[in-house]
C-alpha positions as CSV (number, residue, x, y, z in Angstrom):
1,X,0.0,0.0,0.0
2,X,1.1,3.4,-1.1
3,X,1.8,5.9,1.8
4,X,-0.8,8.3,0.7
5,X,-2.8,5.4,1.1
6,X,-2.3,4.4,4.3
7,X,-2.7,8.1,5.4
8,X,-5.9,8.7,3.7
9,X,-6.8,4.9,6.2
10,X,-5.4,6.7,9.2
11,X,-7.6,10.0,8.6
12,X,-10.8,7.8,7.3
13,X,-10.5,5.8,11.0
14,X,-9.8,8.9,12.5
15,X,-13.1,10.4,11.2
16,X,-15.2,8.0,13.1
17,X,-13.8,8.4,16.6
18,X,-16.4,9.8,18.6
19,X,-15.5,13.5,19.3
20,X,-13.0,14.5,17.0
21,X,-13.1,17.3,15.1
22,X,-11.1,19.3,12.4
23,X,-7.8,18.0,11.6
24,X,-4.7,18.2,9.7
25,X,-1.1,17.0,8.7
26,X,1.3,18.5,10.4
27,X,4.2,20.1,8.0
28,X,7.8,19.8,9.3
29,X,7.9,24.2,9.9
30,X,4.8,23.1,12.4
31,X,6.6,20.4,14.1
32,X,9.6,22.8,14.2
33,X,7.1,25.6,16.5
34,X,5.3,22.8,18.5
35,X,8.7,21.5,19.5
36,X,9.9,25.1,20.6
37,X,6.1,26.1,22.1
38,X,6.6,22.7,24.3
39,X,10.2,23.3,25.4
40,X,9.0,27.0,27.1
41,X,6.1,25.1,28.3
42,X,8.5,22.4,30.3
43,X,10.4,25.1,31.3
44,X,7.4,27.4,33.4
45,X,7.2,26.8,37.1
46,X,3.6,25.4,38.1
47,X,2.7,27.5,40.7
48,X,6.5,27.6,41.6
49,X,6.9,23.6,42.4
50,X,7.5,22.4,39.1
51,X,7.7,22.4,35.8
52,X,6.1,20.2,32.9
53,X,8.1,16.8,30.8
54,X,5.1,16.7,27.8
55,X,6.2,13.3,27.1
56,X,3.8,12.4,24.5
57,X,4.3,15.4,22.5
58,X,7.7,14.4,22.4
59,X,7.2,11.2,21.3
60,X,4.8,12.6,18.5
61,X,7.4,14.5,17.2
62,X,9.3,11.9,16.2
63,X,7.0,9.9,14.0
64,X,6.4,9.8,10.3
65,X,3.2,11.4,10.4
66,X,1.1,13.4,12.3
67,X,-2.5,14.6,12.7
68,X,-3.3,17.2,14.9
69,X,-7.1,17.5,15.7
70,X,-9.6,19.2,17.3
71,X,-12.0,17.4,20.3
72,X,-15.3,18.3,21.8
73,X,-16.3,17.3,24.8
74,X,-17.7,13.8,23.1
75,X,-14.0,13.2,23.1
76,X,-13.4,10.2,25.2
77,X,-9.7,10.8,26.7
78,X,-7.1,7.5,26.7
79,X,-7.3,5.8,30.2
80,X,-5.5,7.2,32.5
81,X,-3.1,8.8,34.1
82,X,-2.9,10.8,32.2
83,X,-1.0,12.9,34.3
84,X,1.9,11.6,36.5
85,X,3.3,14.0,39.1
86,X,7.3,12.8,39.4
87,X,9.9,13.8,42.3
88,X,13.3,13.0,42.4
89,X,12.4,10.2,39.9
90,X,9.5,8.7,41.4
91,X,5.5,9.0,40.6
92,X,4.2,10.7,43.7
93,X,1.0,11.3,42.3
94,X,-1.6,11.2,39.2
95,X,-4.9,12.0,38.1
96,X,-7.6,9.6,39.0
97,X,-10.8,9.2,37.2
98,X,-12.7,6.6,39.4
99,X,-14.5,8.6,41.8
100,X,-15.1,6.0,44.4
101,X,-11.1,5.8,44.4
102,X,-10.7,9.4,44.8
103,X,-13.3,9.4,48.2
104,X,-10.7,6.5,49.3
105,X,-7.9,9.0,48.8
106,X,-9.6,11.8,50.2
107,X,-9.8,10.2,53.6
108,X,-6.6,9.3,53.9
109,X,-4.3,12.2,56.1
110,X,-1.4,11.6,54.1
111,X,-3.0,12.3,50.8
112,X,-3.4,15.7,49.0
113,X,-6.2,15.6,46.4
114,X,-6.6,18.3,44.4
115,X,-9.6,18.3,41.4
116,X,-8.6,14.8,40.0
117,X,-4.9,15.0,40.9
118,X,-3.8,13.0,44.2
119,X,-0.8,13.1,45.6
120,X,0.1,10.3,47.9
121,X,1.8,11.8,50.2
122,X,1.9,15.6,50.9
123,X,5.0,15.2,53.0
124,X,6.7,15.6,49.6
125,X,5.7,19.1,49.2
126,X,8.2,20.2,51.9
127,X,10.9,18.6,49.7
128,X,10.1,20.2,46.7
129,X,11.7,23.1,45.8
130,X,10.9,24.7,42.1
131,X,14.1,25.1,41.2
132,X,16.6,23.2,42.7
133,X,14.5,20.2,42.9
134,X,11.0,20.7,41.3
135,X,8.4,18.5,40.9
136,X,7.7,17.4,37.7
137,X,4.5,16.9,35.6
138,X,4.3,14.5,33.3
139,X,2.1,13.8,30.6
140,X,3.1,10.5,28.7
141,X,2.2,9.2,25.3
142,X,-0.8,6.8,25.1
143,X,-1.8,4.4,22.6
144,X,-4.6,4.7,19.9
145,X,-5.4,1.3,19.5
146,X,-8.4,2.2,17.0
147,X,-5.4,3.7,13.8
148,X,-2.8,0.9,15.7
149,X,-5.0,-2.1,14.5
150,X,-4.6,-0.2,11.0
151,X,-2.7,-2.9,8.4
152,X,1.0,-1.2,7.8
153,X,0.8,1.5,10.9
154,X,2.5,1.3,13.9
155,X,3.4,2.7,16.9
156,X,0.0,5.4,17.0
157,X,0.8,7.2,19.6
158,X,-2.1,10.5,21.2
159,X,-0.5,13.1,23.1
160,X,-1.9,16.2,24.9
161,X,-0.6,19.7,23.5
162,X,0.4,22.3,26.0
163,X,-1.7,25.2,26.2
164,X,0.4,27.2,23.7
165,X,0.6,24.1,21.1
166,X,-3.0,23.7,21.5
167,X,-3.4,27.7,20.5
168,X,-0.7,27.0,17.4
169,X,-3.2,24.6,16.4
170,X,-6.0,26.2,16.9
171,X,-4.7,28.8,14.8
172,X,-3.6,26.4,12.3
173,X,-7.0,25.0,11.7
174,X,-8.5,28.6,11.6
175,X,-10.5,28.1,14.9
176,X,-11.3,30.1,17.1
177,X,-10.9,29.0,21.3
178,X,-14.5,27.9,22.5
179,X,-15.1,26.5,25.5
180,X,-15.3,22.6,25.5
181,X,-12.3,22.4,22.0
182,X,-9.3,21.0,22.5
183,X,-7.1,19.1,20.9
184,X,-4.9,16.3,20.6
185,X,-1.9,14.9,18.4
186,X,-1.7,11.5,16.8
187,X,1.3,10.4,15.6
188,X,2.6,7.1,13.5
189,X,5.3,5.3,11.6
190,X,5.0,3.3,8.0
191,X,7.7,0.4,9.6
192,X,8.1,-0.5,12.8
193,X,11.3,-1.0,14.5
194,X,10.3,-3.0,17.2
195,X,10.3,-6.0,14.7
């Protein structure tokens, strides 16, 4: 199969998930911004503990194609986390959709939960400094099994846009920012390497 081909599969499948929008192929000048727009996002402090590792953009970046795409909110995210709050190299929290599990979390003394982040143990906060050692916010790569099962695709891969990609994008696709869009990327290869 031609590599148009397989593209024009990849956008056809991408059609039918429930919730997404608009979309389009990112050029390498775009890949070029939404690399730099990511780097000053993983450099701000997050309310001075932190700053962000957008490892899913990342990943993105390095595949043979990718789609970026608007979602409303019919837009059913990957499972989670889909945030994973790191210090000094290990996950000290994450967001949690299960509600009953965040009432369990909630009761416990040593946990901090905040919206649909937790953190397991707020003693951690004392250690964290955001410069010298920051806590760090990562959003990983997650699978899209629905363009993976694709014949002659591999390694799909969704990732979250910071705020200023998501703008970029936005812009890119001539939207304007309404309440309830966002959007994602979705990147693949032709060949694997993991054969």
């Amino acid at each position: 199969m031609q590599r148009d081909d397989i593209i024009e599969q990849v956008s056809s499948c991408m059609e039918k998930i429930q919730g997404v929008g608009d979309a389009l192929i990112l050029t390498e000048e775009d890949r070029e911004t939404i690399r730099e727009l990511e780097k000053k996002a993983d450099e701000m402090t997050l309310m001075g503990l932190g700053r962000g590792d957008n490892k899913g953009v990342k990943q993105v970046l390095n595949n043979d194609v990718i789609f970026a795409f608007t979602t409303n909110m019919d837009f059913k995210w990957p499972a989670g986390p889909n945030v994973i709050l790191m210090h000094e190299g290990c996950v000290v929290g994450e967001d949690i959709e299960d509600e009953a599990k965040l009432e369990e979390f909630k009761t416990c003394k040593t946990n901090l939960v905040i919206g649909n982040i937790v953190i397991y143990d707020i003693s951690v906060l004392k250690r964290v400094d955001g410069k010298m050692n920051p806590l760090i916010v990562v959003l990983p790569p997650k699978t899209c099994s629905e363009v993976e099962e694709l014949p002659e695709v591999c390694n799909a891969t969704l990732a979250s846009p910071s705020p200023p990609s998501d703008e970029y994008i936005k812009e890119r696709l001539g939207l304007q920012n309404i309440h309830g869009t966002g959007t994602f990327l979705l990147g693949f290869d032709f060949e694997c390497g993991c054969n």
